[in-house]
N, C-alpha and C positions, 0 to 999 in steps of 0.2 A: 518226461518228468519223473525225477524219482518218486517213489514212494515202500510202503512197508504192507506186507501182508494182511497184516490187522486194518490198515485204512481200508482195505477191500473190504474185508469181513465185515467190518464197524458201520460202513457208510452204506454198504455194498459195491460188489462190482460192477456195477452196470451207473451209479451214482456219481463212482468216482471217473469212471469214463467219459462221463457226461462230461463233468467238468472242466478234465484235461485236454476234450477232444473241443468241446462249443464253449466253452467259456475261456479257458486259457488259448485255446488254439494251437496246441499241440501236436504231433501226428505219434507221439510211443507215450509207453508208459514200462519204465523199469523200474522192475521190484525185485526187493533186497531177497535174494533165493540164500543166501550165506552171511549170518551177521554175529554181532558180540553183543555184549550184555550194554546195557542202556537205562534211561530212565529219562523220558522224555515229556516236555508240554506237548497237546493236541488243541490248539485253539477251536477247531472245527470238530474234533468226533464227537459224536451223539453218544457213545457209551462210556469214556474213560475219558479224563483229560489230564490224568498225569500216568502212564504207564511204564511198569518195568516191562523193559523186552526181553523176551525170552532167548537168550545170549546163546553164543556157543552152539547154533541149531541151524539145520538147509528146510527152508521151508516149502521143500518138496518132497514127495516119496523117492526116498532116493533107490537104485539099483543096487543092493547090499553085495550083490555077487561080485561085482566091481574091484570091491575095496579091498584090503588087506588087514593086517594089522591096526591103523586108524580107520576107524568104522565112524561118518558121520551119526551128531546127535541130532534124532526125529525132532522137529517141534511139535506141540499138542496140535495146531493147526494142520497139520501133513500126518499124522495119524490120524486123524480123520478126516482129510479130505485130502486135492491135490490143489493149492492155491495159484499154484506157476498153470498147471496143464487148464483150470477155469479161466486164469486170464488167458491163456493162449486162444480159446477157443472165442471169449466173447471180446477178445480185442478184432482176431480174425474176422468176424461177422460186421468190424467196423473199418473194416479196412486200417486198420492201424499197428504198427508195430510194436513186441515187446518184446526189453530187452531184461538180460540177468544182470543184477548187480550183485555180486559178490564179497565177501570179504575172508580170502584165503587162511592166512597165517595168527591172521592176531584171535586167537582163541583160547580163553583158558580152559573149558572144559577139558578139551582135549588136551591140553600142557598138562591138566594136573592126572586127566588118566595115562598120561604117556610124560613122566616128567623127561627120561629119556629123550622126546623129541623135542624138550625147549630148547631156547637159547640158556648161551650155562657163562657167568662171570670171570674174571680172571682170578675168584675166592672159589669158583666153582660152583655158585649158589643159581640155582634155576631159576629165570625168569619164565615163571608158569603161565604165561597171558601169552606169550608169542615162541610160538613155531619158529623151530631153525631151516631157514632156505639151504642149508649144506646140508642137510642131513638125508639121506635118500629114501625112508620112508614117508617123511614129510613130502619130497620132493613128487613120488609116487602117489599119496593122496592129492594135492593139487591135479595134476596130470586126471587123475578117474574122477576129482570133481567138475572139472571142466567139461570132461567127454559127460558125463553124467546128465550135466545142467543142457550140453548140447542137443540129447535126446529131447527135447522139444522145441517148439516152432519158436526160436529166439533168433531174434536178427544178430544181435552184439550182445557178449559178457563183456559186463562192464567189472574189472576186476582193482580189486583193493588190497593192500597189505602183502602183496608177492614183493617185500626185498626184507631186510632186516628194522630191527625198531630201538629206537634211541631209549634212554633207561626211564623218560617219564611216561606217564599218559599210558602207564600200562594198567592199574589196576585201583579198584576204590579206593581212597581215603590214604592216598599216600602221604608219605611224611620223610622230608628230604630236611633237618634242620640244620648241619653243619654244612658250611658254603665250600662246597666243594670249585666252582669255579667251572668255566665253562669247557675249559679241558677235560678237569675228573670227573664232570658229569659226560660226558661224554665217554670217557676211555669205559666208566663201570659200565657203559651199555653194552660195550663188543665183546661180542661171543668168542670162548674160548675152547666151544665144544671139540672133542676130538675132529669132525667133521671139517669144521671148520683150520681146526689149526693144519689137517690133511693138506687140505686146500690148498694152503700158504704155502706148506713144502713141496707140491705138487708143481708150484711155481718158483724153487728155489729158495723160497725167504726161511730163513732161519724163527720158526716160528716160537720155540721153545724161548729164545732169548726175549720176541717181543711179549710174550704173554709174562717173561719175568720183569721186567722193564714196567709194564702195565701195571703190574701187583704190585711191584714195588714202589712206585709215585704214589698209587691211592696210598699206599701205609702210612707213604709221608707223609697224604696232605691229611690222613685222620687223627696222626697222632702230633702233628705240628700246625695243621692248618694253611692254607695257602689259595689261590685262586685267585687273591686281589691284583694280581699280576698277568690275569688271563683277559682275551679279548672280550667285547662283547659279543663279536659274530665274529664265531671259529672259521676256520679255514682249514685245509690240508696244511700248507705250512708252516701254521701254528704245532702240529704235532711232529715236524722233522727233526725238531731238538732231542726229541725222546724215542732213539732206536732209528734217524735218519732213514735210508735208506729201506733198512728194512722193513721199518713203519709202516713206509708208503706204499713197499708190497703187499705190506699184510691189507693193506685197502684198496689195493688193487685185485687181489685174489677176491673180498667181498663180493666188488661191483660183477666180475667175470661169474663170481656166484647168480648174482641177482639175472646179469643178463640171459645167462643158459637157460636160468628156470622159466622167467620170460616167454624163451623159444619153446620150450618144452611144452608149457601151459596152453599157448599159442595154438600149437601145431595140434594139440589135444582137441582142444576147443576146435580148429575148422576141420578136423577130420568126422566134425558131427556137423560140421556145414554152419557153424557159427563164426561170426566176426570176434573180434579180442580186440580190447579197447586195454589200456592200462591208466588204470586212475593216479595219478601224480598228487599224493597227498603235501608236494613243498609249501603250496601257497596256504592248504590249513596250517600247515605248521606254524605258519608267521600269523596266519590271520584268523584263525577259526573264532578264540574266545570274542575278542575286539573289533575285527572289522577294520583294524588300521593298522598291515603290516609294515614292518619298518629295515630301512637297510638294504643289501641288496638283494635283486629280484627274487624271486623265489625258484626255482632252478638252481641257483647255487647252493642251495641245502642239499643235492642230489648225493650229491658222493658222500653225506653220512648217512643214508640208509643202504651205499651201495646201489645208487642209482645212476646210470648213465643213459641219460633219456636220446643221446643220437643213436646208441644201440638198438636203446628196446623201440625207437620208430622201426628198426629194420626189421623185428623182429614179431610187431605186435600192427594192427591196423590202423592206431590209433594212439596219440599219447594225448590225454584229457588233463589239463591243469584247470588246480581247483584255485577259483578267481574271489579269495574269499576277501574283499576289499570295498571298503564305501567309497572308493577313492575311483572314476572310471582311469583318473591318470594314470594310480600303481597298477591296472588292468592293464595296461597300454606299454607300460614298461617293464610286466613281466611276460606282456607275448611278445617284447621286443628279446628278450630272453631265449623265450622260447625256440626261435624261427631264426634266432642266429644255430641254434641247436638242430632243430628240427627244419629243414629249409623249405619241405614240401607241406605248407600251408593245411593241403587236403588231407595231412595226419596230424594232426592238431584237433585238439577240441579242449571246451573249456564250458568249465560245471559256474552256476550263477546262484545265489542267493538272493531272492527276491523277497526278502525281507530284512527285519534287521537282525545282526548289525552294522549290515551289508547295504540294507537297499532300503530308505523310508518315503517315496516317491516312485511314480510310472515315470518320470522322465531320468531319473538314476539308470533306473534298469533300460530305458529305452536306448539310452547313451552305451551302457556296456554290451547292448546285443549290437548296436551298430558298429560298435570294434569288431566284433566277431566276423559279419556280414564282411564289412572294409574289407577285413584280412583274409575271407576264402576260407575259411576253420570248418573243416569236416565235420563236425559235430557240436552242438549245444546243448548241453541240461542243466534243469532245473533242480538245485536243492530247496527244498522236499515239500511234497505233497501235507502229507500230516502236520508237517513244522510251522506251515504258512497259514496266514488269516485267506479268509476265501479272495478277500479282494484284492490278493495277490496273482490270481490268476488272470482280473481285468488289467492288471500291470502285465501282465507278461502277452497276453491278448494284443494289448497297443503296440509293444515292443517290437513284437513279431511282424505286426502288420503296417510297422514303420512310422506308427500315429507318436 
C-alpha cells in the first residue's frame, strides 16, 4: 500500500502498520521517498486534514557525496530524522516488506534551481516543473538517486515520472485559454533542448527542420487559430503531415531516450540490491480526475511521453499500470492492452484505487483484484493510505481474501 511520510509521522509508524498489515491484509507498505508539490484531503489523520506536501524533496537523508551538480532537496522530515531507514527497521520486526516510491523527473524545485536542466519549448521557454531525460546531468541524478534510495532494506523502487511530460498538469493554476487543439497542445509540450534535438541527429533526423516545422504551426494556430480539425485522441499519425518522416524520428529518438534511462535507473537501483518497478502513469492520464477513462486502452498514450513499455519490461522488473477506472471492464481491457505488450504476465503489475472515484464498494474492488489474480500480475498496489477512509482497508481485506 502506498503511502506518504507524514501518515507515518501523523498516525505513527507502528499505527499505520497496524492497519495495512491486520486490517487491510497487506504484506508492504511503500512510501513516497521522492515527490512533488501537493495539496491533499486526509480523511483519517489526526493532525491535518488538508495538507500541502512538501514538494520537490527525498524524504530520506540522502548521501550528499553521491550527487553532482543537482543536489537533492532535504525535506524538514529527514532533517530531522530518517523516515525511510524507521520504517525499514519496524516494518522488518513485522516481517513485511517496504518499498520506495519515487518520483524522479517531475520537480520544480530543481527546474527552477537548474533551469538549464528543464524541458525547453520550440519558443525556448522552460518548463520548470519537469526535468529533461536527454539531458545528462539529469540523467546522472536519477542514476545516484536510485543507488541512493537502494542503500536501504527496500524490496522495489517503485518509480515515477522517468520519461518525458506532456505541456499540462505541470504546474498550479494554469491557464491554457485559446484552443490550441489536440496537436498544438501536444507539439508545445516537446522538448527542444539542445539534448534532446542531439539526440534526433544522433539518429539521422534532421532535427533543426522539425523544431522549425513545430514553431512554425503553433505561430499559426496563435495568430489564426485552428485545432477544430484535430482528433480527439491523437495518434502518431495524426502528426506525419507535419515533417513526415522526420517527425516520426524525432519520436522515435524520444522513446530510445526514455528506454536507455529506464536501463540506466534500473541497473543503478539493483546494483544496491533493489527491484525496479516502472509506474506507467497512461491509465492516470485518461482516468485520474473521473474515474471513467474513455477511448482507447491506456497503453496507447505511451509513445507521447516516449514510452515503449515492451522495452522498458526488458529493461525494468516490473511494468505497474495505473488502473484508475470504476469500470472493472476498462480494467480488463486495458491489461488486455497490456500483455499484448508485455507477454510475461509476472512483469505486470497494476496500482488500484480503492475509493472514489474509482471504487465505492468491497465488491468493485473485489472484482478488480480478481482480474489481477485471473491474470498472474506480478504485483498489486494500493493508492493511497492517507487518501482513503479507513474502511477502505476492510474493502481491500475482503478482496484479497477472495470474500
Amino acid at each position: 500500500m502506498l503511502a506518504f511520510a507524514t501518515d507515518l509521522r501523523d498516525e505513527g509508524t507502528g499505527t499505520v502498520l497496524d492497519n495495512v498489515q491486520n486490517r487491510a491484509g497487506v504484506d508492504g507498505l511503500t512510501m513516497a521517498v521522492a515527490y512533488h508539490d501537493a495539496r491533499d484531503l486526509f480523511p483519517h489523520n489526526p493532525v491535518r486534514k488538508v495538507r500541502y506536501l512538501e514538494g520537490g524533496a527525498v524524504f530520506f537523508p540522502p548521501d550528499v557525496a553521491r550527487y553532482e551538480s543537482l543536489q537533492p532537496r532535504v525535506s524538514e522530515l529527514a532533517r530531522s530524522g530518517d523516515p525511510l531507514g524507521e520504517l525499514c527497521e519496524a516494518a522488518g520486526d513485522r516481517g513485511m516488506r517496504v518499498n520506495a516510491w519515487a518520483v524522479f523527473l517531475h520537480n520544480d524545485r530543481l527546474g527552477f534551481a537548474h533551469p538549464e536542466c528543464a524541458t525547453q519549448n520550440a519558443f525556448g521557454d522552460r518548463y520548470l516543473t519537469d526535468l529533461c531525460p536527454s539531458n545528462p546531468e539529469v540523467r546522472k541524478y536519477a542514476r545516484t538517486l536510485a543507488s541512493d534510495i537502494a542503500r536501504y532494506d527496500v524490496s522495489t523502487i517503485l518509480s515515477e515520472s522517468l520519461h518525458f511530460h506532456g505541456l499540462r498538469h505541470g504546474y498550479h493554476h494554469e491557464r491554457y485559454f485559446e484552443e490550441l487543439g489536440a496537436v498544438g497542445v501536444y507539439l508545445l509540450g516537446l522538448c527542444f533542448c539542445e539534448h534532446c534535438l542531439e539526440a534526433a541527429r544522433r539518429r539521422g533526423v534532421d532535427a533543426a527542420m522539425v523544431h522549425r516545422l513545430v514553431r512554425d504551426e503553433l505561430e499559426r494556430r496563435f495568430v489564426g487559430g485552428g485545432g477544430s480539425e484535430d482528433p480527439d485522441a491523437l495518434t502518431r499519425e495524426d502528426l506525419e503531415p507535419l515533417g513526415g518522416e522526420q517527425m516520426l524520428g524525432y519520436l522515435d529518438a524520444r522513446t530510445e531516450t526514455v528506454t536507455s534511462l529506464l536501463d540506466e535507473v534500473a541497473t543503478a537501483a539493483s546494483g544496491g540490491g533493489a527491484g525496479f518497478a516502472f509506474l506507467d502513469l497512461c491509465g492516470a492520464e485518461k482516468g485520474f480526475a473521473t474515474g471513467h477513462p474513455e477511448g482507447d486502452a491506456a497503453p496507447a498514450l505511451g509513445w507521447q511521453m516516449g514510452i515503449d513499455h515492451t522495452a522498458g519490461a526488458d529493461v525494468c522488473d516490473t511494468v505497474s499500470a495505473t488502473g484508475y477506472a470504476a469500470d472493472p471492464g476498462r480494467i480488463d481491457l486495458d491489461l488486455d492492452a497490456y500483455e499484448a505488450l508485455v507477454p510475461d504476465a509476472s512483469r505486470l503489475g497494476l496500482v488500484l484505487r480503492p475509493m472514489p472515484p474509482d471504487c465505492r464498494s468491497a465488491d468493485n474492488l473485489a472484482a478488480k483484484v480478481a482480474l489481477a489474480r485471473e491474470r498472474g500480475l506480478g504485483r498489486l498496489d494500493f493508492y493511497h493510505y492517507g487518501f482513503c477512509r479507513l474502511d477502505a482497508l476492510d474493502w481491500i481485506h475482503q478482496a484479497l481474501a477472495g470474500r
